[in-house]
C-alpha positions in Angstrom: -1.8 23.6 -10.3 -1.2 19.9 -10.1 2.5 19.9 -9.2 1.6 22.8 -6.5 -0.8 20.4 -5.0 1.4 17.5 -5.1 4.2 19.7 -3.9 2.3 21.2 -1.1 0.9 17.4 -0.1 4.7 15.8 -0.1 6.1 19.1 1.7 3.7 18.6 4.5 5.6 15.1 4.8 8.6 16.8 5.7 7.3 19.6 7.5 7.9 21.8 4.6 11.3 21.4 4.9 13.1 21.2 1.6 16.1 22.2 2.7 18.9 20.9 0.8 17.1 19.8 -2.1 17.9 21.2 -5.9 14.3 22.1 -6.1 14.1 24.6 -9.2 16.9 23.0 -10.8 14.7 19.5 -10.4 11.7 21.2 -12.3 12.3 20.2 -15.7 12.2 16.5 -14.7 9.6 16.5 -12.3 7.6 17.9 -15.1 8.0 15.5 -17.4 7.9 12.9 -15.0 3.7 14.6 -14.3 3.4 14.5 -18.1 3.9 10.9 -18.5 2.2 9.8 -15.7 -0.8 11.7 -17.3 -0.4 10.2 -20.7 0.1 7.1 -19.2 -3.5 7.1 -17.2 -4.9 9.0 -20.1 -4.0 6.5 -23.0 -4.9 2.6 -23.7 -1.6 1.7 -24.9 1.9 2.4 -25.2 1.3 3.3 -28.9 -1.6 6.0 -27.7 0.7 7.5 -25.5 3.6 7.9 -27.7 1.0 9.4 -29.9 0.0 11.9 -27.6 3.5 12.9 -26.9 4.1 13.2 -30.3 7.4 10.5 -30.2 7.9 7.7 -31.9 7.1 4.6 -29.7 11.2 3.3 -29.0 11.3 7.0 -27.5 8.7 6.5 -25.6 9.6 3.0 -24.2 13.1 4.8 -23.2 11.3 7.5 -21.4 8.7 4.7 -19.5 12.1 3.3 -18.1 14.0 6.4 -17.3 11.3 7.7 -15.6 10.3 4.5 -14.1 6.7 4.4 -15.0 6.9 1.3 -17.6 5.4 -0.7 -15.0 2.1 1.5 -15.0 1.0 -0.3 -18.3 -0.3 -3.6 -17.3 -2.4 -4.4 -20.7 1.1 -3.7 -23.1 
């Protein structure tokens, strides 16, 4: 339900236009990419988080910079 919302709310940018844009075939990482950013604001630290997950914490670093969210911890 999130992703819908968020979906709808960035399609209304565009006027729900998303032409051209590999949108099912994006799905897998846009999911992930909601995941993290929930375990992110969910957890206290980096070590919580990779918890969570279920990772070990170097895989969890490697997915905070692939995904670009590292910079959301600001007490790690």
């Amino acid at each position: 339900e999130v992703i819908a919302i968020k979906l709808e709310l960035s399609a209304k940018l565009i006027k729900n236009k998303f032409y051209n844009f590999p949108l099912w075939k994006a799905l897998p990482p846009i999911c992930k990419d909601a995941v993290l950013r929930y375990t992110v604001s969910a957890c206290q630290s980096k070590r919580d988080g990779a918890r969570m997950l279920g990772i070990d914490i170097r895989e969890f670093d490697r997915l905070l910079k692939r995904y670009n969210t590292e910079k959301l911890f600001n007490n790690d």
